[in-house]
N, C-alpha and C positions, 0 to 999 in steps of 0.2 A: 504494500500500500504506500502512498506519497503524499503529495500537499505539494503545489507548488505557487513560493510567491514572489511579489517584486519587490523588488530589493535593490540597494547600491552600493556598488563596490565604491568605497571610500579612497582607495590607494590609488586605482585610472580614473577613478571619479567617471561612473560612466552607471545609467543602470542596467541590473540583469533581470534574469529568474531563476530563482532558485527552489528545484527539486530537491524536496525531503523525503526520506527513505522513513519508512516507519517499519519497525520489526512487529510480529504480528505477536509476540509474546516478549516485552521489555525489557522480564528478567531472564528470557533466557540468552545466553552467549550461541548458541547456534542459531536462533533467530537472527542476531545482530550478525551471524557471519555470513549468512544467507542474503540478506539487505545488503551489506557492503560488496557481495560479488555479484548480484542482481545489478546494483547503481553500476558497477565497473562496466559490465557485461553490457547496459546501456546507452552508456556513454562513450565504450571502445567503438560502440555500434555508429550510434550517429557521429562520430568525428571520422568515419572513412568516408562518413559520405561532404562531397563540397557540391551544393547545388541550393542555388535560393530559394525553392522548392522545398527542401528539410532545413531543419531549424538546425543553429548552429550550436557546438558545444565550446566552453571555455576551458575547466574544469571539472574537475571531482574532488574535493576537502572533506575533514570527517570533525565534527561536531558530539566530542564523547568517542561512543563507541557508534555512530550511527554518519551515514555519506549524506552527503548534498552535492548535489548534480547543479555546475554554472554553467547557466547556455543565456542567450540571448533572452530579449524579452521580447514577445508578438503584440502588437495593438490586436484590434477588432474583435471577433467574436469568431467562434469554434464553427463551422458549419452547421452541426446540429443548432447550437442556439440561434443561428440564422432564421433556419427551418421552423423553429418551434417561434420565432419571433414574427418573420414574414408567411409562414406558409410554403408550399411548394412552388418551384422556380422555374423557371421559364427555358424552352427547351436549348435557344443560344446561348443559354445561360450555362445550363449543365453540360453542351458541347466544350465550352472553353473551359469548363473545369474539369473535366476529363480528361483534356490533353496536358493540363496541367500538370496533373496529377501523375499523366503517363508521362511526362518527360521526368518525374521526382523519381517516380520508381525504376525507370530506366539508370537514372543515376546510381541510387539504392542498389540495382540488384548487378550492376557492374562493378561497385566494391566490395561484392560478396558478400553482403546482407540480405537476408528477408526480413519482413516488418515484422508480419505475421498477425496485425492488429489495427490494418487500414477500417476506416470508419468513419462517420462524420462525425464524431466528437474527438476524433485525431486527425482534422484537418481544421486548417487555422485561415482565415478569409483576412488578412491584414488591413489596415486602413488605406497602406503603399500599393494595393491592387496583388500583392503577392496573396499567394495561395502555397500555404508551407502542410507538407506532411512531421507531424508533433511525435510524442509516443514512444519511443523505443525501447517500452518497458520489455518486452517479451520477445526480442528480433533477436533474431542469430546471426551468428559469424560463420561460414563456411568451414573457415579452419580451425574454430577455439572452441563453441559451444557444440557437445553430443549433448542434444534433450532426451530429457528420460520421457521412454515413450509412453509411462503409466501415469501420466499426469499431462491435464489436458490444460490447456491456457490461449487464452484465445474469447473474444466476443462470441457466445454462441450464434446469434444470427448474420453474425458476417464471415464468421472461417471457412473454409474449402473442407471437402467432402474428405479429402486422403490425409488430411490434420486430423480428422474425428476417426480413419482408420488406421491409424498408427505410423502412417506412413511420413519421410521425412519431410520439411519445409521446401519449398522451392519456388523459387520467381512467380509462378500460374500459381501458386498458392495466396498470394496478392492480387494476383490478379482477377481473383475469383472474388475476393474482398471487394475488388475497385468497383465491378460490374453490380456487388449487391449494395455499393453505395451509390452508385449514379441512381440505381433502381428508387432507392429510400428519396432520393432527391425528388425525383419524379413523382411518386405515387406516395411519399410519408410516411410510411414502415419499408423495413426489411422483404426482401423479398420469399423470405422461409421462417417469415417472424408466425409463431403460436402462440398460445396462450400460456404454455411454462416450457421449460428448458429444454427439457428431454424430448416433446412434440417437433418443438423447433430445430435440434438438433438430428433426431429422423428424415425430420423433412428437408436438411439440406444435403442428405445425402441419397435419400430416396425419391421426392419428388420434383416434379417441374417448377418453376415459379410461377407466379400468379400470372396471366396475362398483365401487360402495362398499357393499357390504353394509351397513357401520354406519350409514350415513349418516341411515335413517331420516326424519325428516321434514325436516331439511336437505338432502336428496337432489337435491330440485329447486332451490332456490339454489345450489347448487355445479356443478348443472348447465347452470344459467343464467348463471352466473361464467365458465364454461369456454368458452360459446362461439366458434368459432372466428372470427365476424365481429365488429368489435367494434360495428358497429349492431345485431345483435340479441343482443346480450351484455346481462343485467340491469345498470337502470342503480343506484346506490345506495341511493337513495329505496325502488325496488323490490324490492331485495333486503332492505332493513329493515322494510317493510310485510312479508315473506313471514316473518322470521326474526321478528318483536313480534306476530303472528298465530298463528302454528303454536305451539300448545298440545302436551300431549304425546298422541302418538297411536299407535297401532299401527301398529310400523314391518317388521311381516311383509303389509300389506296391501299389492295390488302398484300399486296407485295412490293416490297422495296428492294431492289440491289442495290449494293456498294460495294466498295473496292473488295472486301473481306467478302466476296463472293456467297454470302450466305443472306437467304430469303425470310425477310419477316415474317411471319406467321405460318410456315410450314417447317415447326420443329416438330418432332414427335409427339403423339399423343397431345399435339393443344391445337385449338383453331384457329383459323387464320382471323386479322385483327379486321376483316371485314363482319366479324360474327362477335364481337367483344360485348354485343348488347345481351350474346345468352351466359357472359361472363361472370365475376363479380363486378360489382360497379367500381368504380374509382373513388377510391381513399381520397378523400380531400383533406381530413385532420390529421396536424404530425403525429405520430405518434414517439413521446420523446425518450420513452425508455427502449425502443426499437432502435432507435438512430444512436442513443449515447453504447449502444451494444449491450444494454442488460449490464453491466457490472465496471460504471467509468469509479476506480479507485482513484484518481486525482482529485481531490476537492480543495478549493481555496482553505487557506488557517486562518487564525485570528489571534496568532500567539506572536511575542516579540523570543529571540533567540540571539544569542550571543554573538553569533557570525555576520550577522545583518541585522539590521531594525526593518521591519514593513512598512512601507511608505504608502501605501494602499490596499484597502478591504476588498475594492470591487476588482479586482485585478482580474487577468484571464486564468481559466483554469483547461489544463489539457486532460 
């Protein structure tokens, strides 16, 4: 668990944000040694990556027996609170955040990271027009972190189907993330969001997603994101040729091509989006415990601490 707040580094005189590591039992010493290589493990993580896309890291200092993570500080609001503030977005809207997005991860998975934890409440919508991917509580390292496979971590309504069978992290493991976050942007829940965990967690490995009625000409990349294998999951070259291609088009027509050569509404077992009237209807309320993924441990604090003073209550929380 964490907290992270703003803060000023007194010596550059400049401000930050600073991640607190909480151990989940205070008096224990394997608690706190577990926090200290979780913060290490997330901060080795985002400092391979350099892309203004991901947030940047400064440091890592220890406070006691407990890390704080120095990274940058983000203006604006998380995308989720976007969503839960304005409602669902608008389709050029979530085009240009998608490519965003895919250029962050492209960055991401070529310093051999996976996130492992894309979502709209680990995306950051800056006041600068940047669009930062946050988060790196739970990402790997190619070559440093073996995850134990009997312990699951991860948003249940946003993880990839071979995360929930054991199988290891890789690039289309995000990518599977991105596709069920454009989906939440679109339509206001997760696209294998249920009503408790375990439903939801079934359903993202056994069934289709809901039809998107909005989806429009993103349709077909969100449904090539989704795939349940991650070899025939788009890969992100392709899903950015599909999404810098696709001009605006009529999105009552029941097939669209794009570059990524796959047709709107003839995936298996769904009908095509000429028939969305025998569907469900369209989510029009966010749903905000679907988009923060069921379990955001970041919360603002309200405490002062020896290493910084907090200069603000309403700060951002990732």
């Amino acid at each position: 668990m964490g907290r992270v707040w703003l803060a000023e580094d007194e010596l550059l005189r400049r401000p930050v944000a600073l991640k607190q590591y909480l151990a989940t039992d205070a008096e224990s010493e394997d608690a706190s040694r577990a926090a200290r290589a979780r913060a290490l493990y997330e901060a080795r993580a985002a400092a391979q990556v350099s892309h203004r896309g991901v947030v940047r890291i400064h440091d890592v200092v220890r406070e006691g027996s407990l890390p704080w993570i120095v990274m940058e500080p983000l203006s604006g609001r998380t995308l989720a609170e976007t969503l839960a503030g304005e409602g669902l977005q608008p389709i050029d809207r979530v085009v240009d955040l998608a490519l965003r997005l895919l250029d962050a991860l492209t960055a991401v998975h070529q310093a051999g990271v996976v996130h492992r934890d894309v979502k709209p409440a680990n995306v950051q919508l800056c006041d600068d027009g940047r669009v930062v991917l946050t988060d790196f509580g739970i990402a790997c390292l190619d070559d440093e972190l073996d995850l134990p496979r009997d312990v699951l971590e991860g948003s249940p309504a946003f993880i990839s189907p071979e995360q929930l069978r054991g199988e290891k992290p890789a690039p289309a493991s995000d990518l599977f993330s991105l596709g069920a976050t454009l989906y939440a942007v679109l339509e206001g829940r997760a696209p294998f969001a249920k009503t408790d965990v375990w439903a939801t967690l079934t359903a993202v490995v056994e069934e289709s997603p809901r039809p998107s009625p909005r989806a429009g000409r993103l349709g077909a990349v969100i449904e090539g994101l989704l795939a349940k294998e991650a070899a025939q999951r788009l890969t992100a070259d392709a899903a950015r040729a599909a999404c810098s291609s696709s001009g605006p088009q009529d999105s009552s027509h029941p097939v669209q091509r794009i570059a990524a050569g796959i047709e709107v509404g003839k995936a298996p077992g769904r009908k095509g989006c000429d028939c969305v009237e025998t569907q469900e209807p369209v989510q029009a309320a966010v749903d905000r415990d679907d988009l923060a993924g069921g379990s955001d441990t970041d919360r603002p604090g309200n405490q002062m601490v020896g290493l910084a003073a907090c200069c603000r209550t309403d700060h951002q929380s990732w």
